[in-house]
C-alpha positions in Angstrom: 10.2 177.0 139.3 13.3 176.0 141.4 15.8 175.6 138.9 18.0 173.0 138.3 21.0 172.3 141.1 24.6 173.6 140.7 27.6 172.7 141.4 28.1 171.6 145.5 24.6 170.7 145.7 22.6 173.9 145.7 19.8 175.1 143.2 19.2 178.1 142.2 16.6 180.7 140.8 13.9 180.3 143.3 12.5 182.5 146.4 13.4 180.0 148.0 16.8 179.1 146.6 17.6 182.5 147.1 16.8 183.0 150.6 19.2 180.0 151.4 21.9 181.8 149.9 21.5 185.0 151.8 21.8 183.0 154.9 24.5 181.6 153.8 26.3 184.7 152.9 25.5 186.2 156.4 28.3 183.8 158.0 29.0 182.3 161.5 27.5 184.8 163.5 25.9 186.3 161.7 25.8 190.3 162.1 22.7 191.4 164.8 20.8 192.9 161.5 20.6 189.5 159.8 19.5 187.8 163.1 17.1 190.0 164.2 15.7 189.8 160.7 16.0 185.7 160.4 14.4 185.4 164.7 11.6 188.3 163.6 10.9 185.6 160.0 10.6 182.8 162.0 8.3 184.8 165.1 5.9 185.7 162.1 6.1 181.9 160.8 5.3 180.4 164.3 2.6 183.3 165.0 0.7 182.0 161.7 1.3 178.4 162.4 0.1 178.4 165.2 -3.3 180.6 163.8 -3.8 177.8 161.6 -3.4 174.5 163.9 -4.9 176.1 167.2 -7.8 174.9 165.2 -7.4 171.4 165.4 -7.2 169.1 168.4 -3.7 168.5 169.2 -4.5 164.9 170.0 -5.3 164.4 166.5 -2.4 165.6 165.2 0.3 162.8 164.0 4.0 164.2 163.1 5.9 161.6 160.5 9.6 162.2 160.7 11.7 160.1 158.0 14.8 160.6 155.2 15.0 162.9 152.7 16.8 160.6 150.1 13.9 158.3 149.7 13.3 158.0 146.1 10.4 158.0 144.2 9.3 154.9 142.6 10.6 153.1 145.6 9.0 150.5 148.0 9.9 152.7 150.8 8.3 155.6 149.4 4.9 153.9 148.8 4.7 152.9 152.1 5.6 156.4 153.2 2.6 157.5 150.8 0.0 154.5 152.2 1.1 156.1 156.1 0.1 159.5 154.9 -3.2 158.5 153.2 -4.1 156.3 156.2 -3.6 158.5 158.9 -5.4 161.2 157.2 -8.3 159.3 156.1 -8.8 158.0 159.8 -9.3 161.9 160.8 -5.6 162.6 161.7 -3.8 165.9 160.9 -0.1 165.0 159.0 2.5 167.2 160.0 5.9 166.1 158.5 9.3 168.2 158.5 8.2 169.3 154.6 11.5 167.8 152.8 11.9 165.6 150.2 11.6 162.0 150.3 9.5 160.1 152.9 8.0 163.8 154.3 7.4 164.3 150.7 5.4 160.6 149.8 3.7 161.8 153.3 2.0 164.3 152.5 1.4 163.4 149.4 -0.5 159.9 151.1 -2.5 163.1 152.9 -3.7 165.2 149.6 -4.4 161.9 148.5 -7.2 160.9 151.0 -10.1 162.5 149.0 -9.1 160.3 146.2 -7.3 156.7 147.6 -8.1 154.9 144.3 -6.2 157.4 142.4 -3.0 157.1 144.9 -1.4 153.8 142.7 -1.3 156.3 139.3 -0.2 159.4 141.1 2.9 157.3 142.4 3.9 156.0 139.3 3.6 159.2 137.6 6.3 160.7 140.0 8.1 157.9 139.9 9.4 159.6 135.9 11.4 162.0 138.1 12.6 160.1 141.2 14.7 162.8 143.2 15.4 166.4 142.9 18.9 165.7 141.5 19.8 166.9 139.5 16.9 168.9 138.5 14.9 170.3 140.8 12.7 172.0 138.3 11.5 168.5 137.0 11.0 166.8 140.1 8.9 170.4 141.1 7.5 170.6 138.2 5.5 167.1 138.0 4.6 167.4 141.7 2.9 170.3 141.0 1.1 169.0 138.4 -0.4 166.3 140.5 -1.6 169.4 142.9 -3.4 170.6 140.0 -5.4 167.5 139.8 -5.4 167.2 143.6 -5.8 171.0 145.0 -7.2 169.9 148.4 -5.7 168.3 151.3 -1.6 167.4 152.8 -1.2 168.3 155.8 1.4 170.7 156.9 5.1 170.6 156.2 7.8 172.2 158.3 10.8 172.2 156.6 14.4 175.0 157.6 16.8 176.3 155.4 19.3 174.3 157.7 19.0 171.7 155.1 18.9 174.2 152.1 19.6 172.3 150.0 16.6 170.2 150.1 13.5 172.1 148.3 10.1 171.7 150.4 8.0 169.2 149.0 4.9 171.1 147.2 2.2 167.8 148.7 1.8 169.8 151.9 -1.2 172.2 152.1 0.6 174.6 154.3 4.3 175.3 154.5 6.1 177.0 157.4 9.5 177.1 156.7 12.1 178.4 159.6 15.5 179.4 159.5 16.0 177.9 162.9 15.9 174.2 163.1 16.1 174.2 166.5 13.1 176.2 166.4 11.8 174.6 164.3 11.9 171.1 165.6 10.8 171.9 168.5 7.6 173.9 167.2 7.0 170.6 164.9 7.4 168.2 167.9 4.6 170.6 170.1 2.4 170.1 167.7 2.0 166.1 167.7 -0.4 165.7 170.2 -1.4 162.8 168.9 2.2 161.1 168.6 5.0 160.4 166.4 6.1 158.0 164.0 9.9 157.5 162.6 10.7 156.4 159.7 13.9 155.4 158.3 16.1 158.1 158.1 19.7 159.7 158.8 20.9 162.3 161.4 18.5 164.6 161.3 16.0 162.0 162.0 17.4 160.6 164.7 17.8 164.3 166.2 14.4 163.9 165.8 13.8 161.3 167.8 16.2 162.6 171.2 14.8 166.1 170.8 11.1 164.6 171.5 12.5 161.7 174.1 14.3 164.4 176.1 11.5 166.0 177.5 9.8 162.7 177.4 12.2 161.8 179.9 12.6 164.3 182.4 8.1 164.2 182.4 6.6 165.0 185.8 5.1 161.6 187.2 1.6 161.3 185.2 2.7 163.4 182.7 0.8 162.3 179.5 3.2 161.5 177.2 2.1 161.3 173.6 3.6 158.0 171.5 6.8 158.1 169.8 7.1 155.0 167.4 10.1 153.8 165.5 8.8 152.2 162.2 11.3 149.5 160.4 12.5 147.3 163.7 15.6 145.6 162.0 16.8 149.4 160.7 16.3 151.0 164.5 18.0 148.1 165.7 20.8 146.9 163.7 21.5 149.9 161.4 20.8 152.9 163.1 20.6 151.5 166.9 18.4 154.3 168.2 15.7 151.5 169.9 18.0 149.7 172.8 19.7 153.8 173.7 15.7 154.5 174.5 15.0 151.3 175.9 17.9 152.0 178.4 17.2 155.4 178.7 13.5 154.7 179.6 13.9 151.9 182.0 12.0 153.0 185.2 10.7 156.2 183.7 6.8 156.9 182.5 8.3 157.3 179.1 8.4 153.3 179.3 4.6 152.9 178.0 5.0 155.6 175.2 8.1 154.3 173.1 6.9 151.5 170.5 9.2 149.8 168.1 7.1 148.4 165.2 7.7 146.2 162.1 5.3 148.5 159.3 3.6 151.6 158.8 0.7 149.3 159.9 2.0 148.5 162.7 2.2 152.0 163.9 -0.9 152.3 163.0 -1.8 149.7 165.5 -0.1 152.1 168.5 -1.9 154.9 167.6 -5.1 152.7 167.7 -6.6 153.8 164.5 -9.9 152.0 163.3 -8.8 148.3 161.2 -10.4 149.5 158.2 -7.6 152.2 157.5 -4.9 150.0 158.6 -5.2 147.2 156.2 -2.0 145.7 155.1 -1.9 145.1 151.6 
């Protein structure tokens, strides 16, 4: 499958692994062959995402950003998984960065929709093999055996070899993965016409979050500006203080009415105005 990780983090003996390491190897620049060859994989990538969502309703699509290192077995990655399942079953499209952790329970919540009874059994069966460290190939391995039983359903997941070290998460239905994050982030963020929603996370979450409030901020005057919620107040507050920077930043700006800072997964559920009887909050 993905084998199992070496020694400064990486895994080997996967497609996958093994792209990473040839981008590695390419250095910084790389040569003009290796980036017209990484630009002309990520032009085909974008070309068939696009294919595939042009046939949704952007307002109906719902992006879930959130950490990587969120374990399974966890509180936080239950939640994560209820998110997924209740955005899905109240007709939303999950798009996700396709990572481990929270994207991960995500889009597993998503696969999960046809089935909701069934999601309390998947979790504790993942929960034997809580994090891809430090096998990758047992953490892969049960995942996919959970797709077996679930073959429909998950979203998309749109993960970069920027963080290669992280596998993909098998949960999503469709998988675009870029070399380009910036690309890449931006193409993810495009798609979320219907908003959103931050979970706890790191760095790269909270590049998240200023990559989509930039152009949220510089909006022409009755610009429609889809919502951007940051879910876990005390953590966006206190811990990670991205809330009062986007207060400030917002003050006086249309982006005002579009930036939420909520409690729950419920909660967010709430901004997004979903019918009550997906957002229960058991």
């Amino acid at each position: 499958l993905y084998g199992d990780v070496a020694g400064g983090g990486a895994y080997t003996d996967s497609p996958d692994a093994r792209s990473n390491a040839w981008r590695l190897a390419q250095g910084t620049p790389p040569d003009v062959a290796a980036t017209l060859a990484m630009s002309l994989h990520d032009h085909s990538i974008g070309d068939a995402l696009m294919d595939a969502v042009d046939r949704i309703d952007r307002a109906h699509v719902v992006g879930v950003m959130g950490g990587h290192d969120v374990a399974r077995g966890s509180r936080t990655y239950e939640d994560a998984a209820k998110l997924g399942l209740a955005l899905t079953r109240a007709g939303m499209t999950v798009v996700t960065g396709g990572g481990p952790g929270a994207m991960e329970a995500v889009n597993l919540g998503a696969r999960m929709a046809a089935a909701p009874d069934e999601l309390e059994d998947v979790l504790a069966t993942l929960a034997a093999v809580p994090t891809f460290l430090p096998s990758v190939d047992a953490w892969a391995r049960v995942a996919l055996e959970v797709c077996e039983r679930y073959p429909e359903g998950g979203g998309y997941g749109i993960p970069t070899w920027f963080y290669g070290h992280e596998p993909p998460n098998v949960f999503a239905r469709r998988i675009a993965k870029y070399f380009s994050n910036a690309l890449r982030e931006d193409t993810l963020l495009q798609l979320c016409g219907g908003g959103v929603l931050y979970l706890p996370g790191a760095a790269g979450t909270v590049q998240e979050i200023f990559q989509a409030a930039t152009p949220a901020y510089y909006a022409p005057e009755g610009t429609r500006i889809p919502p951007l919620v940051l879910v876990g107040r005390d953590y966006w507050t206190e811990i990670l203080p991205a809330w009062p920077l986007l207060t400030a930043l917002s003050a006086g700006r249309g982006m005002a009415t579009a930036i939420h800072c909520v409690d729950t997964w419920a909660d967010a559920l709430d901004v997004l105005a979903l019918p009550p009887s997906v957002t229960a909050r058991e």
